[in-house]
C-alpha positions in Angstrom: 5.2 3.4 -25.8 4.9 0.3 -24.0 4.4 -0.6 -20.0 7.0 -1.7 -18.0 5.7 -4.9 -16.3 7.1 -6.6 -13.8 9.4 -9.3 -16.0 11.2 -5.9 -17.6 11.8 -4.3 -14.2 13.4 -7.4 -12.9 15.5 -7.4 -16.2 16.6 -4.0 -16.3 17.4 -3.8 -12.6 19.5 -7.3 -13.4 21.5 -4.8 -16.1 22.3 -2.9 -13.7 23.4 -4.9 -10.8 27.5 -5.4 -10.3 28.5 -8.8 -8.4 29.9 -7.9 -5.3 33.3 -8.8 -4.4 32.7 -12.5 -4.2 31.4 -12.7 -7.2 27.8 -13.0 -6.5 24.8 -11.5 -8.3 21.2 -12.6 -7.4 19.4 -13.4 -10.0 15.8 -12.8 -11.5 13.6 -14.8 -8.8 15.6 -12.8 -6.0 15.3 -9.8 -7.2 11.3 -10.3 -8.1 10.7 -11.1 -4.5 12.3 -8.4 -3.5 9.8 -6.4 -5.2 7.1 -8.3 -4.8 7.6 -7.8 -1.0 8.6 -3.9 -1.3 4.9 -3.8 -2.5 3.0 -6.0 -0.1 4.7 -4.0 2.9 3.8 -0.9 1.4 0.4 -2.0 0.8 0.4 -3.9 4.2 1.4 -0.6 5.9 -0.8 1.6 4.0 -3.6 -0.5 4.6 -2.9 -0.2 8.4 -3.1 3.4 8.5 0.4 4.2 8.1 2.1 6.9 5.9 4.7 5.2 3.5 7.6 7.9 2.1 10.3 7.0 -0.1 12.9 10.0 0.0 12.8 11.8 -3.5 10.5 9.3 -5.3 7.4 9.6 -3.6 5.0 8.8 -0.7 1.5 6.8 0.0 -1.0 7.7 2.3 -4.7 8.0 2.8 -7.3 9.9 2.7 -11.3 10.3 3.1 -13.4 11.4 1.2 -16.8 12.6 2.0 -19.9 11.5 1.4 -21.4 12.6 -2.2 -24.1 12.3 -4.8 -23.0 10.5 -8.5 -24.8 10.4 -11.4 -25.2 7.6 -13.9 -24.3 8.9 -17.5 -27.4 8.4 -19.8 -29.9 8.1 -17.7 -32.0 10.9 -17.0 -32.6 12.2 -13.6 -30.6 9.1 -11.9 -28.9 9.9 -8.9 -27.4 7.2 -6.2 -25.5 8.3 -3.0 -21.8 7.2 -2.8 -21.0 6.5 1.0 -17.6 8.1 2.2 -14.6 6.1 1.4 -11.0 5.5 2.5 -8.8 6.0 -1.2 -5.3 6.1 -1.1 -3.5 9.0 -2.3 0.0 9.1 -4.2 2.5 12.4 -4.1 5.6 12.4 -6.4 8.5 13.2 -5.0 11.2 15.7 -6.2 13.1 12.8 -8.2 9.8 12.0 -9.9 8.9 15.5 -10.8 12.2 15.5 -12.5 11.6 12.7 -14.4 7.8 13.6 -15.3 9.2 17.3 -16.1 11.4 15.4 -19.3 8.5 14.9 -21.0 6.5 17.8 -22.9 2.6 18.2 -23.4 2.9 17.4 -26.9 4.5 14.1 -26.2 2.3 13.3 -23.3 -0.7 13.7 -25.6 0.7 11.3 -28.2 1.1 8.5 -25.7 -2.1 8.8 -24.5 -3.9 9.0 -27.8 -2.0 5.8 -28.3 -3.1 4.2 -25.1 -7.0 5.1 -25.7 -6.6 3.8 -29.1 -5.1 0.5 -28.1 -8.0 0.1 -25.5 -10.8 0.6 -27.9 
């Protein structure tokens, strides 16, 4: 299955759009900055400490974590300490879990056996 970049979201959503009753319709580099800026404010506003929620879909917000020791795989007895860290965490919201709960274990495997296989 393939990603949905940027260029296809812009198109689909274009599909979708009805002119309004003038007769307009923005076209593709309206509607790409329109995304483009839905995800800089988010990011902006994240960034700044603030919680981001989009009704149903989903919601940014940050988290902590705490300071830990990490390992470095194949090398014996290796061990480096990993400061704490600001991460962002992302919860679905009830449309998304929806959408996610379309799709089965079986197919969900099959997809990402494709994916690793494509990245190899």
């Amino acid at each position: 299955m393939k990603n949905i970049r940027k260029r296809e979201l812009i198109t689909q959503i274009l599909s979708e759009l009805e002119p309004d009753e003038n007769g307009y319709k923005p076209g593709p580099v309206m509607v790409g900055n329109i995304i483009e800026l839905l995800f800089c404010k988010i990011a902006h506003d994240v960034g700044w400490g603030r919680d981001v929620a989009l009704r149903d879909l989903c919601s940014f917000t940050f988290i902590v974590k705490k300071a830990r020791r990490g390992h470095i795989p194949g090398v014996a007895g290796s061990c480096l300490e990993i400061p704490e860290q600001v991460v962002l965490k992302f919860k679905p919201g009830r449309r998304m879990r929806e959408c996610m709960g379309r799709l089965t274990v079986s197919e969900a495997k099959k997809i990402l056996k494709k994916k690793k296989r494509n990245h190899v």
